[in-house]
N, C-alpha and C positions, 0 to 999 in steps of 0.2 A: 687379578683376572681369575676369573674361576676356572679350574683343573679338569672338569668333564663335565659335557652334557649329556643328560641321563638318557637311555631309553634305545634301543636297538635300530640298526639300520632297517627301514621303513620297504624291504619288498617282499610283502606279503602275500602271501596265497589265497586269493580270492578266486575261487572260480577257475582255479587253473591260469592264473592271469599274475605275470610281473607287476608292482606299482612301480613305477620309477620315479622313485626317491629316497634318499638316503638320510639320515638323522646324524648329528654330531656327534659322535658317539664317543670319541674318545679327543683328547688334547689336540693330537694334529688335524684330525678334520675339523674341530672347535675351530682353531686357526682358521682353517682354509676356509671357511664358512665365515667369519669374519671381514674376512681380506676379499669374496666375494663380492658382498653386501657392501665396500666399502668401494670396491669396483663401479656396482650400479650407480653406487652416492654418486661419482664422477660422472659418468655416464651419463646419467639420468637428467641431473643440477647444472653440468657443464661447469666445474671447478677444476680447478685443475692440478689439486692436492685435496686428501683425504684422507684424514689420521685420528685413530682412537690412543686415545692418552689418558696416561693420569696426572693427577693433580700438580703429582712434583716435577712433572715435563716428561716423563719418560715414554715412550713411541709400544706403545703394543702391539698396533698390527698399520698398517699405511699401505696406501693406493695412489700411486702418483708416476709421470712418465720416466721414462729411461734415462732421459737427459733433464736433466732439467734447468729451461736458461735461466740468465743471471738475474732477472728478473724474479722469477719461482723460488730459486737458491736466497737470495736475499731476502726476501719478505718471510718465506720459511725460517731462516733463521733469527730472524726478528721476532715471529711470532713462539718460535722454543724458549726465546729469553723471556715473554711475556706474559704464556699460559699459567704458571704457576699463580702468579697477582690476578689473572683473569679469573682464573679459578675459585680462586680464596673470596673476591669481590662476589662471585656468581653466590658462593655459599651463605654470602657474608649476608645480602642483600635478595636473600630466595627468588633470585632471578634464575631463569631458564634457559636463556641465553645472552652471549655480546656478540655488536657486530662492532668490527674495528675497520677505519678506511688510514691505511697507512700512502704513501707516495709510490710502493711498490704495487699497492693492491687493495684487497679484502680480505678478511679474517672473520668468519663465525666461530665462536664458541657456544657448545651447545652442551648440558648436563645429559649424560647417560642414566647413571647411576651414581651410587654416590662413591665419589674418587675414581670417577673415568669422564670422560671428555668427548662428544665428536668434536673435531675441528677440520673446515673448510677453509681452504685458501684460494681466490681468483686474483691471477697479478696484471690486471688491466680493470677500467676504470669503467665495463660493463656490468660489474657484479650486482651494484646496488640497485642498476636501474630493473634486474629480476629478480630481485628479493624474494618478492609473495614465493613465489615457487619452489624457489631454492628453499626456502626454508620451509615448504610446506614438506617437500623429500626429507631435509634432513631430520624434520618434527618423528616421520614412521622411520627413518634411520636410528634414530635415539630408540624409540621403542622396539625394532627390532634386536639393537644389538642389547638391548637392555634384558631383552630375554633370552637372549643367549650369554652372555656374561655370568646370569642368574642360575646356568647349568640347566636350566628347560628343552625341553627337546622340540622338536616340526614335527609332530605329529600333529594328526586336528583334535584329539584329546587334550593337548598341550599349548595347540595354540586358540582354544576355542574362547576365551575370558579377553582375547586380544580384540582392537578395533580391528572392521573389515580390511581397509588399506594394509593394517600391519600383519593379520593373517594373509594375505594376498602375498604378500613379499618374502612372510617363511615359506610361502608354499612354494614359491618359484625359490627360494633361496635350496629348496630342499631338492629338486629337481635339477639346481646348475650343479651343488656338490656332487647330485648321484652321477650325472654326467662326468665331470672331470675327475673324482675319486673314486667310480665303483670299482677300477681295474685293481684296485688295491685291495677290495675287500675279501673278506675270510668267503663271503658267497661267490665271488667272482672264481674264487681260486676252485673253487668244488666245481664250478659249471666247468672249468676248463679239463679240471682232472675226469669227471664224467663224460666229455664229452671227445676227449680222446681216449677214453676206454671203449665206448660206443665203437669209435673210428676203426678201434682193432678189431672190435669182433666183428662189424659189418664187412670189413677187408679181408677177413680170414675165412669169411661165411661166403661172401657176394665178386671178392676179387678186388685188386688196388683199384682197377678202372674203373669202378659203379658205384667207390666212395663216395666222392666230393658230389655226384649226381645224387646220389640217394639222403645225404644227410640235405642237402639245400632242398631238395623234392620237399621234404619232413618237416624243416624249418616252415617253407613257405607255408605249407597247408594246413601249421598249427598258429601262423602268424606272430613267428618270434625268431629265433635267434640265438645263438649261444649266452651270450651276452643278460639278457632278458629270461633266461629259461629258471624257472623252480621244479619242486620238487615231484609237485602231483604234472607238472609238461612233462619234465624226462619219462614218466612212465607215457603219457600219453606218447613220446615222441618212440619207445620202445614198439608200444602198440603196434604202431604204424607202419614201421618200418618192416615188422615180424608178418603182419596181416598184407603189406601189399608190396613188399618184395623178396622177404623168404620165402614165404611160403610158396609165393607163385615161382620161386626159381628151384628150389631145393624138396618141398614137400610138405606134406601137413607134419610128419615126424619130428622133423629137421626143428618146422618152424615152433611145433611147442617146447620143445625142448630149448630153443635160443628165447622163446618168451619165458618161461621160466626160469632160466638159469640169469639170464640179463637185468629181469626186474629184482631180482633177488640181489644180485651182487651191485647194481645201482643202489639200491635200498642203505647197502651195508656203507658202501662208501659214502653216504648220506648224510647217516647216522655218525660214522666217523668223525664229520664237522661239529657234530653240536656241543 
């Protein structure tokens, strides 16, 4: 398995505007980006195990239910004792894939890369009759995770040499990560620290009571959100704030002086992250 995929988390300052999406950027999101993507396979395929493996059976990342009945559990372990030989024959015989029908079930094996594996398991005796499509998912599954294995990033720089379907799927793949990992990211953690720095000065300036009213007023009318916000927003969100409720409570003196001193020490704390 490759160790990192290259290239920075993807929320860019365009125009004063968050992208949301995030890039694999390092080992644990690689993971989670994986086990995503292997989520969808399920989802998508209606299988009801999904597992990237290598050659010599070992489990790298897997998407499969909580429980799993005796049906699922037995054919799963039938197919661990298997994939090694399945494997070696795929190489052996520059084939792309096997489909195996065992009494439990079905089994795809499908080549990643070389010395990884996706494998698909359905333990009821629906599987083959939707073949076409199950395999036509896990065909851009392979190639997705093929490019992520490869330490390639979701950007559209990166994934621009890909087929549409399979840029289709880093794009959305890049999008579920930013979602359920942004809270973790080094940018997350700056929007939070700015933004209860804001909190205090706006509190210290305007009163506790016209906080939570004035920061959501500011959100709204830049069309973001803590969450969502960069660098050139925070100054817009500073603007705003300084132009249509300092000033109009406090005075024009008051309010250049919280616009300068605010944009300024935003700036620093900014700069602090990079």
């Amino acid at each position: 398995m490759a160790r990192r995929a290259h290239g920075g988390p993807h929320l860019a300052e365009a125009g004063g505007r968050a992208v949301k999406s995030l890039d694999a950027q390092d080992v644990r999101l690689l993971k989670q980006v994986i086990r995503l993507e292997l989520d969808a396979v399920r989802a998508d395929s209606g299988v009801d195990v999904a597992l990237l493996m290598g050659a010599d059976g070992r489990i790298f990342a897997a998407s499969m239910p909580t429980a799993l009945r005796a049906r699922e559990f037995a054919l799963m372990e039938r197919m661990k004792a298997q994939v090694p030989a399945l494997a070696t024959a795929l190489r052996r015989q520059r084939m792309q894939l096997q489909v195996q029908s065992y009494e439990e079930g079905s089994v795809v094996v499908a080549e990643v890369g070389r010395g990884s594996f996706l494998v698909a398991l359905k333990a009821d005796g629906s599987f083959l009759g939707a073949m076409d499509a199950v395999l036509g998912r896990l065909s851009v599954a392979c190639r997705v995770l093929d490019h992520l294995i490869k330490e390639k990033g979701l950007s559209p720089e990166e994934t621009r040499a890909e087929p549409e379907p399979v840029r289709k799927e880093l794009e959305a793949l890049s999008y579920r990560l930013f979602r359920e990992a942004y809270d973790t990211t080094k940018t997350a953690r700056k929007n939070r620290e700015v933004a209860e720095f804001l909190r205090k000065r706006i509190r210290d300036r305007l009163g506790a009571g016209l906080v939570d009213e004035v920061m959501g007023l500011t959100y709204n009318e830049l069309g973001s959100s803590e969450r969502f916000m960069n660098d050139l927003l925070w100054q817009r969100f500073i603007e705003t704030v300084v132009e249509k409720h300092v000033r109009r409570v406090s005075g024009d003196i008051v309010a250049d002086v919280c616009a300068r001193t605010w944009s300024r020490d935003v700036r620093r704390m900014v700069e602090s992250f990079v």
